[in-house]
C-alpha positions, -999 to 999 in steps of 0.1 A, spaced: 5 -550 133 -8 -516 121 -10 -531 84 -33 -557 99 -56 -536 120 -55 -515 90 -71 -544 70 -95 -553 96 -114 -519 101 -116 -517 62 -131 -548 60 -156 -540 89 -163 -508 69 -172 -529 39 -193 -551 55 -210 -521 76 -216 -503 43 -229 -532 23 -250 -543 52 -269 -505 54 -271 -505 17 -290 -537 12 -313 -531 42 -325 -500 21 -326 -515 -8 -353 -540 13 -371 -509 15 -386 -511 -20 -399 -550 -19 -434 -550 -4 -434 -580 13 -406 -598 27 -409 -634 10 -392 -647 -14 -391 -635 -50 -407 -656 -76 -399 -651 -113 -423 -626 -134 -433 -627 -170 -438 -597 -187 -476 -593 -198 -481 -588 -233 -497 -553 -243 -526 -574 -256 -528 -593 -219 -524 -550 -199 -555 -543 -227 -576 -570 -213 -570 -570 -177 -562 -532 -169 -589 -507 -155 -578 -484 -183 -590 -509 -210 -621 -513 -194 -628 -483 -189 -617 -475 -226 -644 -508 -243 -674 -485 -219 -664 -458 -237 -666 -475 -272 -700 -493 -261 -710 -457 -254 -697 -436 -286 -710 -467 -306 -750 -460 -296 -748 -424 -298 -744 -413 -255 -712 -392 -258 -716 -375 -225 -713 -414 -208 -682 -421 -239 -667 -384 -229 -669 -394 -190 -651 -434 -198 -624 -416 -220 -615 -395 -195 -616 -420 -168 -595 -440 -187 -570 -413 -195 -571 -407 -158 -560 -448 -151 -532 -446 -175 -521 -415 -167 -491 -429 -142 -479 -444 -174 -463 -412 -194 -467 -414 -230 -481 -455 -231 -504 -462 -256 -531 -466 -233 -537 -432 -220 -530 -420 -262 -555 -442 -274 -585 -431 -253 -572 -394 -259 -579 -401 -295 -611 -419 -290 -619 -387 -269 -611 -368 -293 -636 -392 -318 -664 -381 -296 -656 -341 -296 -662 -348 -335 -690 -362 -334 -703 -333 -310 -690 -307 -339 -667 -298 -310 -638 -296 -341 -613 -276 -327 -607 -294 -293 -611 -325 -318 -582 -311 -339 -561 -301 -309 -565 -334 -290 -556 -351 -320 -526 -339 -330 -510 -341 -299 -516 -381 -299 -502 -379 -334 -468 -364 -323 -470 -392 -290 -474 -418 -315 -442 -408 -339 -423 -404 -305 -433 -441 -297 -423 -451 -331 -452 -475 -332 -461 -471 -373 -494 -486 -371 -510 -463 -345 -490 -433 -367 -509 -440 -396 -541 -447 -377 -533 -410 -358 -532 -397 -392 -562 -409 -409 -581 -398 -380 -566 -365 -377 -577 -360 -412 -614 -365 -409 -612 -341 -376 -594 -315 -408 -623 -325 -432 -652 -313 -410 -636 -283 -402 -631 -274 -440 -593 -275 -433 -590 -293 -474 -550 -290 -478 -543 -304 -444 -566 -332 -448 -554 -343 -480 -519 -341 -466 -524 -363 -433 -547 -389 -446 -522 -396 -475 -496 -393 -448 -522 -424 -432 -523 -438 -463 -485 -447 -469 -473 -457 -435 -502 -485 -431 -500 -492 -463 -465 -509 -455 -468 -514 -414 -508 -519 -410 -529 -547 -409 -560 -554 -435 -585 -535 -408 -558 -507 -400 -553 -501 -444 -596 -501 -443 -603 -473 -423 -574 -456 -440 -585 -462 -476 -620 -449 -460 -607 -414 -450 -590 -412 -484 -626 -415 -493 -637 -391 -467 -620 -368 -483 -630 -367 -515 -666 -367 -505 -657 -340 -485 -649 -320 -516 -679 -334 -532 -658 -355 -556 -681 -383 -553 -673 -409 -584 -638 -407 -573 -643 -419 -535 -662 -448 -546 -629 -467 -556 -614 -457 -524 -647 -474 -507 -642 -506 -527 -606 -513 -518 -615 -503 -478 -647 -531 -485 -626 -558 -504 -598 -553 -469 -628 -552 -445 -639 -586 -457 -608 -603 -461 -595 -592 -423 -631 -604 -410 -635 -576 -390 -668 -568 -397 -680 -539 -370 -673 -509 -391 -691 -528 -425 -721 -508 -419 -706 -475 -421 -685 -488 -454 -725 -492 -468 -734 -460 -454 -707 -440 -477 -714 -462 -506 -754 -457 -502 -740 -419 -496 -720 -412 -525 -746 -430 -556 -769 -407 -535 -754 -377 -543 -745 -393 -582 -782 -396 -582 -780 -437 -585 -812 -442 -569 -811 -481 -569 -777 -484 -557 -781 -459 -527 -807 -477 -516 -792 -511 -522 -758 -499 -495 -782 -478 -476 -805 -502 -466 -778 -528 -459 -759 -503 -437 -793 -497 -414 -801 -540 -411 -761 -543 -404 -761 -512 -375 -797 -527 -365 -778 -562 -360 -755 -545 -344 -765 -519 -323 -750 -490 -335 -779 -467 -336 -759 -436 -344 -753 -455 -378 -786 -466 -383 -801 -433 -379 -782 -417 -402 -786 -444 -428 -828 -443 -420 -821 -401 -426 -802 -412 -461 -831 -439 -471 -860 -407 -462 -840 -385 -484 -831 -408 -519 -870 -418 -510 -881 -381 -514 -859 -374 -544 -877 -402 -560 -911 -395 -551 -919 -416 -532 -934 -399 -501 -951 -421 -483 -918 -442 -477 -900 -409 -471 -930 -403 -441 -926 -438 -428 -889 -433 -424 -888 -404 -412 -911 -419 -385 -890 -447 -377 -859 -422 -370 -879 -402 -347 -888 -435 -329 -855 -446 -330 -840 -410 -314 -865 -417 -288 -856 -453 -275 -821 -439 -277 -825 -411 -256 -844 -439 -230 -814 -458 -234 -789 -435 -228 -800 -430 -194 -805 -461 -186 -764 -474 -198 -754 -436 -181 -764 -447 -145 -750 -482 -154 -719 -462 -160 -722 -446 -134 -726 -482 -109 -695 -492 -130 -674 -464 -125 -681 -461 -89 -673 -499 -81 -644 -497 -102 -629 -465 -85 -639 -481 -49 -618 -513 -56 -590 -493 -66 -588 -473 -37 -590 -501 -17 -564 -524 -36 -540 -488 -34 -546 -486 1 -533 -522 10 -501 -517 -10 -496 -487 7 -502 -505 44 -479 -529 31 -451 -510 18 -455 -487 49 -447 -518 72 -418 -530 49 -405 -493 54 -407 -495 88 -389 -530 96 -365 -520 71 -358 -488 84 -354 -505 119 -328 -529 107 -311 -500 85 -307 -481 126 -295 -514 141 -268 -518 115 -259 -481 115 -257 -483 152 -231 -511 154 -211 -498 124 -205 -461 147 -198 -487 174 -177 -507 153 -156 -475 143 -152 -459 178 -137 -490 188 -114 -490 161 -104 -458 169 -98 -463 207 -79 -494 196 -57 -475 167 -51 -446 195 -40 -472 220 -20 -485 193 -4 -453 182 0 -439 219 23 -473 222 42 -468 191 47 -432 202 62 -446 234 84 -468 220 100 -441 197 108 -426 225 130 -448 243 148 -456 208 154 -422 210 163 -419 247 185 -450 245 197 -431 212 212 -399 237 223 -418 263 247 -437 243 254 -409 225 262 -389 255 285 -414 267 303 -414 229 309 -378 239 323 -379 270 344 -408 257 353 -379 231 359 -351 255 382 -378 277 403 -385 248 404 -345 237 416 -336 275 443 -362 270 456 -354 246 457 -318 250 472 -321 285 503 -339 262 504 -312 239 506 -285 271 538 -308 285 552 -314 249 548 -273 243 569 -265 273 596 -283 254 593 -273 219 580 -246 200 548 -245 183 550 -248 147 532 -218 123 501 -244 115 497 -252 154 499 -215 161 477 -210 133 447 -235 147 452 -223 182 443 -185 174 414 -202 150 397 -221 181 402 -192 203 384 -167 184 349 -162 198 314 -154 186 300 -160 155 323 -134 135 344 -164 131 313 -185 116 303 -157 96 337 -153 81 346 -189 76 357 -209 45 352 -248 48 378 -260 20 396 -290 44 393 -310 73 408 -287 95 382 -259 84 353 -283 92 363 -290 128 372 -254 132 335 -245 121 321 -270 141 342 -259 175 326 -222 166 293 -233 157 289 -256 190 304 -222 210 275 -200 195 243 -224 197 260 -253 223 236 -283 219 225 -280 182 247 -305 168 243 -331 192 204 -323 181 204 -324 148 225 -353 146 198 -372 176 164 -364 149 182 -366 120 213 -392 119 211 -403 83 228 -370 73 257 -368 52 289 -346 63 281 -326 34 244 -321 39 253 -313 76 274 -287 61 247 -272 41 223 -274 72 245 -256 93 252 -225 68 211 -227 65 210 -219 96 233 -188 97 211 -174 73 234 -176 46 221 -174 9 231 -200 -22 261 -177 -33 275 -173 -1 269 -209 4 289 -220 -27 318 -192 -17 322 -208 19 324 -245 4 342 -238 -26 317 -250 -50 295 -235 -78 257 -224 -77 246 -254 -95 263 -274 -70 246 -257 -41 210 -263 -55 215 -303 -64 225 -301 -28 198 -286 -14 174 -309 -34 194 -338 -19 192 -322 14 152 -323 9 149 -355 6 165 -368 33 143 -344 56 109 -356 40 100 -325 32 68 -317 9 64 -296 -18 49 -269 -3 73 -265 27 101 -243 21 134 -259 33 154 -225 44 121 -218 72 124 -256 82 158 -255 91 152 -221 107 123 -230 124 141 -263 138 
């Protein structure tokens, strides 16, 4: 019965348990209906659709026609989206495109900073495309700041890794820093190889948005080599290309480029008319750079409000899931503490009855043998009242003598100097021992009847406070012999380790 209530309350435990743990586990789901299965967006669908992306392609639009105040404000904004997402590309990419823009401000040392802290995010990602991109850029921020040896190191660095894991537009823009930085160093016949292997890539990935600036170094370096048809050939094509496509930074320094090779030539009534149209064109950009700043603005704001307000439904939502969950979590805590203090009224009840029970076995146990005793002592009285008649008729022999002056002596000199070798010293050591503590053998027997005659024997001598030698000397028997009994003795008193036997049996 105990083995079975046992079982029960663990299994009401279990079920308690489990029951508390999945109500809190509810606590994370926002809504309570069923699940439906998910599939993981690509990184190409979280570009397109998240707020950090958008805010990101602003940013571009921005950098791209010159208004790096509006391109500084999306970048961070964008940083700011991605930010819950610790080192995702994300948030790295516009803190390199960030970083673009500090360049182009001449701002070179928070450019430099900035980017190489994306650099070591990218070679923790492992991603070898955006490593080598890191690089390349890192080395044009090392270029404008004069830093030579470092920027030969990390665009060549660029170079090799998207050489093997790049695409065609990714091993462009790095054959174009290689160029960067030989122009840097004024080494301009050997950049213009670098600039054909970035065009021939350009126009065979079909990404065509950075063509114009591949023109604009091309016009650049003949420039400098003094080719004065060629420069104006690439230069002129670089302006109509960032004309077509609105990348007025581009155009305006290609316009600066034609004004210059036209006054190196001569030719000053082109250089005037130039330099006219890039006056005009700063103009209408400075005109348009408000105008796309407070569209930014609009943008930005709409985009924050509709974030606050999507967060704030979540947050109503996974507030009221909290709260139902947290009232079911109370309910089932409640009935598992009522569960358990029935149990344990029940187990108490159970024990209490258990208890009782022992008791009468044991009371039953002493009445019976009570009356085994008195059987005894009926049986002794006879027969001694024979041996009084028979002694008035013969003499007592030397061993009757010998036991009667044995059970007369008193006290527990007698115990104290006794030797148990036979029978006869047994019963004499019990007559003495039952004369000095009357009752103690009828109790020990009553708790513990499984005793052996000789473990009774060593239980009685541990009592009278006798050691292990004195112990073997009163038995007969060696040391060794004492100890295995003692162990023995041990064992049959279920005795733990750390309870010592002699203060047990002294004690009991």
């Amino acid at each position: 019965m105990h083995a079975f209530s046992s079982t029960k309350y663990r299994l009401a435990c279990t079920i308690c348990i489990g029951s508390i743990l999945l109500s809190l586990l509810c606590c994370d789901s926002p809504t309570s209906s069923p699940s439906k299965p998910t599939v993981e967006p690509s990184y190409a669908e979280v570009l397109e659709t998240s707020a950090a992306a958008r805010l990101n392609n602003l940013g571009d639009s921005s950098r791209s026609v010159g208004n790096y105040p509006a391109a500084i404000s999306f970048y961070q904004q964008s940083m700011d989206s991605a930010a819950v997402y610790a080192d995702s590309f994300p948030y790295y990419d516009s803190m390199l495109d960030l970083a673009c823009v500090y360049d182009r401000l001449s701002e070179l040392d928070k450019a430099i900073q900035i980017g190489e802290v994306v650099v070591a995010a990218y070679i923790r990602s492992q991603d070898s495309s955006r490593i080598g991109r890191g690089y390349s850029t890192l080395s044009a921020f090392y270029g404008r700041a004069n830093r030579i040896d470092k920027q030969i190191i990390t665009a060549k660095k660029g170079l090799e890794i998207i050489k093997q894991h790049g695409d065609l537009i990714e091993c462009c823009a790095a054959y174009n820093q290689i160029a960067f930085t030989y122009t840097d160093q004024k080494r301009w016949a050997e950049a213009l190889p670098m600039l054909d292997s970035a065009l021939i890539l350009m126009q065979a990935s079909k990404v065509l948005d950075q063509l114009s600036s591949i023109y604009l170094n091309f016009g650049n370096c003949y420039r400098n080599l003094q080719n004065w048809d060629k420069a104006k050939f690439y230069l002129q094509k670089s302006a109509d290309l960032a004309d077509s496509l609105n990348q007025t930074h581009i155009k305006s320094v290609a316009t600066l480029r034609l004004s210059q090779v036209a006054e190196a030539q001569g030719d000053y009534s082109s250089a005037l008319l130039l330099f006219k149209q890039l006056a005009a064109l700063k103009d209408s950009v400075l005109n348009k750079e408000k105008m796309e700043h407070l569209q930014a603005l609009e943008v930005n704001y709409q985009t924050r409000e509709k974030e606050l307000l999507i967060s704030s439904l979540q947050m109503e939502r996974q507030a009221a899931s909290a709260r139902r969950n947290l009232v079911f979590a109370l309910a089932f805590l409640a009935l598992a503490i009522l569960g358990f203090w029935l149990f344990q009224v029940r187990q108490n009840l159970y024990n209490s009855r258990q208890t009782l029970k022992k008791y009468q076995q044991e009371f039953k146990a002493f009445i019976a043998l009570l009356h085994s005793k008195n059987t005894q002592l009926t049986e002794l009285e006879n027969v001694l009242h024979k041996k009084n008649r028979n002694t008035t008729l013969q003499p007592k022999s030397s061993e009757e003598d010998t036991l009667e002056m044995d059970l007369s002596a008193d006290g527990l000199e007698g115990l104290f100097n006794s030797r148990i070798l036979t029978f006869q010293d047994w019963e004499t050591f019990k007559y003495r021992f039952e004369l000095a503590y009357p009752g103690y053998l009828l109790h020990m027997r009553t708790t513990h009847p499984d005793l052996s005659g000789a473990e009774e024997r060593l239980f009685l001598l541990i009592k009278l406070g006798f050691n292990s030698q004195e112990i073997a000397d009163t038995l007969g028997i060696s040391a060794n012999g004492v100890k295995k009994g003692r162990q023995r003795l041990r064992k049959r008193l279920n005795l733990r380790t750390e309870e010592d036997l002699d203060r047990s049996i002294m004690a009991f």
